[in-house]
N, C-alpha and C positions, 0 to 999 in steps of 0.2 A: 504494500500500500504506500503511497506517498503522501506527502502536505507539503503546502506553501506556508509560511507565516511571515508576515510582515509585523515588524518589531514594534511599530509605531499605532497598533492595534491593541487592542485587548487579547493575550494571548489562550486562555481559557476560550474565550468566543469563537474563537478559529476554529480552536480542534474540534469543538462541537458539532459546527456545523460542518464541517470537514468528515467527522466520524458518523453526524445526522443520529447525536444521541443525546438528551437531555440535560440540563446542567443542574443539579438540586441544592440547595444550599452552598454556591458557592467551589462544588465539589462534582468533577466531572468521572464516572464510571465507566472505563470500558468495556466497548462490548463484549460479550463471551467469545464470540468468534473471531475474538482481537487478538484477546488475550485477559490475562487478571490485573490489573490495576489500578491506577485511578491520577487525577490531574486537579490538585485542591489549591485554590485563589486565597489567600490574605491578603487584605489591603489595610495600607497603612497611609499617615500621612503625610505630607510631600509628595502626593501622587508619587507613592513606591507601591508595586504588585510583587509580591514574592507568591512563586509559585513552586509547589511541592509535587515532581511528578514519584510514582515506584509503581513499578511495573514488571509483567514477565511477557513478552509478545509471542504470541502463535503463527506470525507470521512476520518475515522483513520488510523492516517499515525503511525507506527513503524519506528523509527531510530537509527542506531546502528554505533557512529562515535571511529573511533581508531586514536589513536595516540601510534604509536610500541616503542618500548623500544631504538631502536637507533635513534628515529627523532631527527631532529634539529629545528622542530617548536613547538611553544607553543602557545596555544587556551587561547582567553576571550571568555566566553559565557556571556552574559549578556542578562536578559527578562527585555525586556521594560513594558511589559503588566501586567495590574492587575490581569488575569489571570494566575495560576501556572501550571508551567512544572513540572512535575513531571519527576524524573529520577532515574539512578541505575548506580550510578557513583561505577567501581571496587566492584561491588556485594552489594554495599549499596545505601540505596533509601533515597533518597535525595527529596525538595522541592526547587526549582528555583523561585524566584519573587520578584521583587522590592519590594514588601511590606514587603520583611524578610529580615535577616542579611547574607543570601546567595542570593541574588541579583546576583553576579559572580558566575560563576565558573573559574576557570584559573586551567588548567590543562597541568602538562606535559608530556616527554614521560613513556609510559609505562601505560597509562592510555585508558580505555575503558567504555564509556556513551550510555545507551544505556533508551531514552524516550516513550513515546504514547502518540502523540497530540490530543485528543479528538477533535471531526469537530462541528462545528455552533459556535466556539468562536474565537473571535478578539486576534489576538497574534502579538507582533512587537518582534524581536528577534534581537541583535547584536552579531557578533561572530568580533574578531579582532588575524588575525594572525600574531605573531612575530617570525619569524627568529632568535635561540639563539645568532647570530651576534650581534643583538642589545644589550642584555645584555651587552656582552662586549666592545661594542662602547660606550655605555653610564656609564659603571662601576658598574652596579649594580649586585652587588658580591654574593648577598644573595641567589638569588639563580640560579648561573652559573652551579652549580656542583647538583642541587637537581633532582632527580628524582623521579617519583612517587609520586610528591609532590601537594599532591590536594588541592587545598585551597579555603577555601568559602569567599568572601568579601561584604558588606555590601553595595550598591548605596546609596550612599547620595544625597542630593538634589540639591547639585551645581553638584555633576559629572552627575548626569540626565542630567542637562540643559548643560552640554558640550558637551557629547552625541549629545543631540538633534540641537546643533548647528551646529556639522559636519555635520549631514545628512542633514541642511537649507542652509547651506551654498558649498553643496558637489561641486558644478561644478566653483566656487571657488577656486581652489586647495591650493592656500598659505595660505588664510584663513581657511579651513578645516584642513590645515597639523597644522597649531598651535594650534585647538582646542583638535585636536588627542593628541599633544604634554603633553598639559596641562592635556586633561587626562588619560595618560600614568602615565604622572608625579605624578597625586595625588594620581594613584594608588599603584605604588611603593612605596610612602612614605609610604602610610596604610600597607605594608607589613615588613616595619622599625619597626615599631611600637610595631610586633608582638615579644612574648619573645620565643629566639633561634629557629626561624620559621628553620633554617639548618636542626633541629629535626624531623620537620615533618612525613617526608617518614620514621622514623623509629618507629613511635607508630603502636604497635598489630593492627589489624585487630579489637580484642575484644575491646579494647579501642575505637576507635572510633565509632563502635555501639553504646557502652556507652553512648557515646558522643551526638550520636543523637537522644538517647532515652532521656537523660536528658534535649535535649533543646527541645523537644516537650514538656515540660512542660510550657514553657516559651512564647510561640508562639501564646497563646491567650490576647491579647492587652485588652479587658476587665477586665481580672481576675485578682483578688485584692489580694487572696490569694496566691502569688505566694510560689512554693516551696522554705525551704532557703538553702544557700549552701549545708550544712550538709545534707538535704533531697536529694538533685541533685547530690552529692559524690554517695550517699548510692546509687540511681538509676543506673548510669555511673558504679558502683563497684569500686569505686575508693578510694583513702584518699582526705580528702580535698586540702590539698594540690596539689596534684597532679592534681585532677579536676581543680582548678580555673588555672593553669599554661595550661594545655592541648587545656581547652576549650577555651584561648583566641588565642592559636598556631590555632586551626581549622578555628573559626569564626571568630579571629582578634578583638574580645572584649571580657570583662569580662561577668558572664552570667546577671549581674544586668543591664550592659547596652545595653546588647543582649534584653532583655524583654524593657530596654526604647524605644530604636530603635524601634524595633515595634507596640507599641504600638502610638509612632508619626508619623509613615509613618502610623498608622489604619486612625491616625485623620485628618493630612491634604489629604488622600482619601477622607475621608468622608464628610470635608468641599468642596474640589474641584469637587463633586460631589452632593454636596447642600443638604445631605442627614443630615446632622444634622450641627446647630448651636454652637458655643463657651462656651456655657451655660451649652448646654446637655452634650457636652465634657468631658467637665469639669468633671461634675459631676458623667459620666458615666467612669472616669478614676482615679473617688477616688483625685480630686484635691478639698479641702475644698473651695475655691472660683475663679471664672473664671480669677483672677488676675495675681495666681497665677499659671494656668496653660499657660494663653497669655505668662509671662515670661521663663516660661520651652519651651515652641514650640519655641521661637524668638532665647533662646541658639542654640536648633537645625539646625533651615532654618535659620536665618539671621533675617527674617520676621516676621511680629505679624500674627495672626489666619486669619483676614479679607484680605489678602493681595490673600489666596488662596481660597476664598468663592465668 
């Protein structure tokens, strides 16, 4: 099955009459010969729409969402799922999932994503709409004026669990509206962080391929041998220089701590899913004793190993 959605719409509205099935309360159902899940609207205010999709599809769904060059809205995409989305953000394929440093997508106008949800897997997906008002209400200057500016960001483990607290607490509303706040909040900081993120929309097309040929090198959480800069320059075509500057504008980290990121969102998967112990961790991430990998995870999460086993 396919859909169009244009970003500058009511995204709940779409699927409906797209799927030609009912909306109740808010909370869209799909069909049984869909699949099992559902598509639920929170609206907050700042004309912000956070929308909650979780689903399992019975069949492959193509989706092709636009955001036109004059919108006034800007999209978070965010995958809750250990499952990846794959997609083709502006002609380049991209990998969507909490377990990588593209966890976000936040895309704005002039931007066009288009995925294929493979059917018999579990997906939670968040999208959250801002209104460019907001920027301006709240002053966040960086990027008032950008266009085209696609930016991948990383899920860290506290904004998961602020996420998941809005959707726990959604009928709530004061309580969900602060959690939203908080993380709005963290997420704009992370884009402070980035050097001369203004830049963005104006790197080559080739650049950025570059860009994500060189971090698939990086995206195996095992591998001990990782590429060093100088190799990931020469991949990218780039000078080094300019690679370590570009690659933290796209991903919002450097590429050494793009390969840590990943490789601790591999291991607390792997503990929260009881599939391997602190020991094997360890040792299966090149940490010469389980001490001293407990203290590298606890920088990360806040928490020591056993907290998520």
């Amino acid at each position: 099955m396919n859909f169009e959605i244009d970003i500058t719409n009511n995204i709940i509205i779409q699927f409906s009459e797209q799927l030609k099935t009912e909306i109740i309360g808010d909370k869209l159902k799909f069909p049984s010969e869909f699949g099992i899940g559902f598509i639920e609207l929170i609206q907050f205010p700042n004309q912000i729409e956070f929308y909650h999709f979780k689903f399992n599809l019975s069949e492959i769904v193509e989706l092709k969402s636009t955001n036109p060059k004059n919108s006034e809205w800007l999209l978070l995409n965010i995958n809750l799922s250990n499952s990846v989305v794959k997609k083709t953000v502006n002609n380049q394929e991209v990998n969507i999932q909490k377990f990588l440093p593209s966890g976000v997508l936040f895309y704005t106008p002039d931007t066009n994503v288009f995925s294929r949800t493979p059917k018999n897997l579990d997906f939670e997906i968040v999208l959250i709409r801002i209104h460019k008002d907001f920027l301006k209400q709240y002053q966040i200057v960086e990027l008032q004026n950008s266009e085209r500016a696609i930016i991948y960001e990383d899920l860290s483990f506290l904004m998961e669990k602020t996420l998941k607290s809005i959707i726990c607490v959604a009928e709530n509303k004061i309580r969900a509206n602060g959690f939203l706040m908080h993380f709005l909040a963290d997420f704009f900081d992370k884009l402070k962080i980035r050097e001369v993120p203004n830049d963005y929309e104006n790197l080559h097309p080739m650049d950025i391929k570059g860009l994500f040929m060189a971090s698939a090198h990086l995206r195996n959480p095992i591998e001990k041998n990782v590429a060093s800069i100088k190799e990931l320059a020469q991949i990218a075509g780039m000078g080094t220089t300019k690679f370590k500057t570009t690659f933290k504008q796209v991903f919002g980290k450097a590429p050494i701590q793009y390969h840590q990121q990943i490789k601790f969102e591999y291991a607390k998967n792997e503990l929260e899913n009881k599939r391997k112990n602190v020991s094997e961790l360890s040792y299966e991430l090149g940490y010469s004793h389980p001490s001293k990998f407990t203290s590298a995870f606890k920088k990360i999460f806040g928490e020591i190993p056993s907290a998520f086993n």
